[in-house]
C-alpha positions in Angstrom: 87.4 142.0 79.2 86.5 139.1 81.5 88.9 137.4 82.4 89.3 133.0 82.7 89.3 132.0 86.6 92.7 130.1 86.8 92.8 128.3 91.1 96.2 127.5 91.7 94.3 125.5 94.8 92.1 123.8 92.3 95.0 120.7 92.0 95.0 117.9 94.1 97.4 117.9 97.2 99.9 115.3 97.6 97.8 113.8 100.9 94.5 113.8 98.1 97.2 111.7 95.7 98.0 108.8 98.6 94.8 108.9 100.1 93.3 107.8 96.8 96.2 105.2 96.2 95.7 103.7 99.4 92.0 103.4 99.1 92.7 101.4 95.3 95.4 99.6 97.0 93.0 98.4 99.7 89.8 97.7 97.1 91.9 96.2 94.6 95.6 95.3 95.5 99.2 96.8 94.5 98.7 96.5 91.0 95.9 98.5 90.8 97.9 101.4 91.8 98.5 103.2 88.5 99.0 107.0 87.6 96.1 107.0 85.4 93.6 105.4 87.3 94.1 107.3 90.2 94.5 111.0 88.0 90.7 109.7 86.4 89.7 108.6 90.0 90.2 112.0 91.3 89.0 113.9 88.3 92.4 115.5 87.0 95.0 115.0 84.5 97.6 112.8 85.1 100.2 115.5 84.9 99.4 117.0 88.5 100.9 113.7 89.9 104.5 114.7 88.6 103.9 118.1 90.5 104.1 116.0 94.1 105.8 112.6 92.8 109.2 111.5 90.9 107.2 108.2 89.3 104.9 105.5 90.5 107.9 103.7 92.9 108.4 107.2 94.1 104.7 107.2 94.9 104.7 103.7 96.3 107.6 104.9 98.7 105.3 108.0 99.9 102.5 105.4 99.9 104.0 103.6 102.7 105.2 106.1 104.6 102.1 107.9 104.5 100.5 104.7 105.9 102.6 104.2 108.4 102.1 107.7 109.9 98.4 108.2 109.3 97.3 105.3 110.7 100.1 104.1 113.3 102.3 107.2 114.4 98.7 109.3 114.5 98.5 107.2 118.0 102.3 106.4 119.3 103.9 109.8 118.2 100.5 111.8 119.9 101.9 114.0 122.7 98.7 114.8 123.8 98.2 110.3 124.2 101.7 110.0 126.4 99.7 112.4 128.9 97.0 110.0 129.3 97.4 107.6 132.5 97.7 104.0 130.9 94.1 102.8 131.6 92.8 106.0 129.6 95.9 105.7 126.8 94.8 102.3 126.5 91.0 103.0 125.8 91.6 105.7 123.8 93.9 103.8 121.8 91.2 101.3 121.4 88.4 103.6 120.4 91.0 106.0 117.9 91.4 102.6 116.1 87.7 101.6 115.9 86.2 105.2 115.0 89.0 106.1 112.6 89.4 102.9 111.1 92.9 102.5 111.4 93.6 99.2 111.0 91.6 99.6 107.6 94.5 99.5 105.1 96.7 96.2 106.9 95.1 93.5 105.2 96.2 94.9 102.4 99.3 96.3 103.5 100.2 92.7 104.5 99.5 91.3 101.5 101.7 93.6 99.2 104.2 93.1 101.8 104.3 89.1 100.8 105.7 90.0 96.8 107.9 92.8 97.6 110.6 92.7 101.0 110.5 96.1 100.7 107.3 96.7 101.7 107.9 93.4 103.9 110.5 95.6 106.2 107.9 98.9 106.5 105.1 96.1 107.7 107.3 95.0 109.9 108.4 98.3 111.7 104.9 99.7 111.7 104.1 96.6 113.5 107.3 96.8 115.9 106.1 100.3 116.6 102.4 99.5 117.6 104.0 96.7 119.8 106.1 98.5 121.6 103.8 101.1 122.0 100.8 99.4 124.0 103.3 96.9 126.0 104.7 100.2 127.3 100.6 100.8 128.1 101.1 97.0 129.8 104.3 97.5 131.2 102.5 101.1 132.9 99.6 99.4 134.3 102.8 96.7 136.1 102.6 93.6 133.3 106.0 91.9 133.1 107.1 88.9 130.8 105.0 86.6 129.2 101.9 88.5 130.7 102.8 91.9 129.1 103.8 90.1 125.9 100.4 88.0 125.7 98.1 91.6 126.3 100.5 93.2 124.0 100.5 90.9 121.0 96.1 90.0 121.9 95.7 93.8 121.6 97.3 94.2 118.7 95.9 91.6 116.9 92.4 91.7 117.9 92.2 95.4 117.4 94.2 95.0 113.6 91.3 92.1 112.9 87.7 93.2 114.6 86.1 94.8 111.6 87.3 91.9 109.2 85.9 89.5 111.9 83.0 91.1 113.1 81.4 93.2 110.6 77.7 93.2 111.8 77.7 94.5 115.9 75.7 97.6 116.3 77.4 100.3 118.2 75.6 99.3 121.5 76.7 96.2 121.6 80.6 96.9 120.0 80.6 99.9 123.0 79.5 97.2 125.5 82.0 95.1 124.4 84.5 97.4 124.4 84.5 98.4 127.8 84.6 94.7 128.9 88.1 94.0 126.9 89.3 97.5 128.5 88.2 95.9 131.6 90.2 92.5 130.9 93.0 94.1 129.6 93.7 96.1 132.6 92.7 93.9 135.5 95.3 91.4 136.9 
């Protein structure tokens, strides 16, 4: 008698669950985050969601905090990146958020964060924690005050809005580029 093949690993993993709601939140907003959309999106019934999550707020909740360590504490909690000397922390840091796309999900992020303070506060301390992360890169490479503030809040912000602003450099040119803002950032 044959028996039916039954995969326990055939569900979808918790990561698989916010990776999708992340992706919908960043195509199509907050709202667009629903249990059934994202069970049809990844081709299984809605009742494995319950398996890893209380209820949608419960998955909101993960939602955030899965965003705030996949694509911030990925670079500011790396053991292997506090190794680095500053320069090299500081160009890796730039190149980790180009080539993974980390800054992908913020607009979005941002914008949930204006209807709910909830989600206002985790914005905030994601952003608090990339701050204080590349002005102590700054502060490394001997920046003080108003200096290591200005690099610290430029870096930030041009590195959260380059691929919203400029979406058609080709990878010679964004490499070229890249060097010369490593080059800026560092020099006194």
């Amino acid at each position: 008698m044959k028996r039916s093949k039954t995969n326990k690993n055939k569900g979808v993993s918790k990561e698989q669950w916010l990776a999708k709601a992340l992706e919908t939140l960043g195509k199509d907003g907050f709202e667009a985050v629903k249990i059934d959309r994202l069970a049809k999106q990844l081709h299984v019934s809605r009742s494995g969601f319950y398996y890893h999550f209380q209820d949608r707020q419960d998955l909101l909740q993960h939602l955030l905090d899965y965003w705030a360590n996949e694509y911030t504490a990925v670079i500011t909690d790396s053991l292997d990146m506090k190794k680095l000397d500053p320069e090299k922390r500081l160009l890796i840091t730039m190149e980790m958020v180009k080539d993974r796309q980390l800054a992908q999900y913020d607009l979005a992020m941002n914008g949930w964060a204006k209807i709910d303070p909830l989600v206002a506060e985790v914005v905030k301390k994601v952003i608090a924690m990339r701050l204080e992360f590349v002005r102590g890169i700054f502060k490394e490479l001997g920046f003080r005050g108003d200096e290591l503030e200005m690099r610290a809040r430029l870096h930030l912000c041009y590195h959260a809005w380059e691929d919203v602003t400029f979406t058609g450099d080709n990878s010679e040119e964004y490499a070229r580029l890249q060097r010369l803002r490593h080059k800026m950032f560092v020099n006194k």
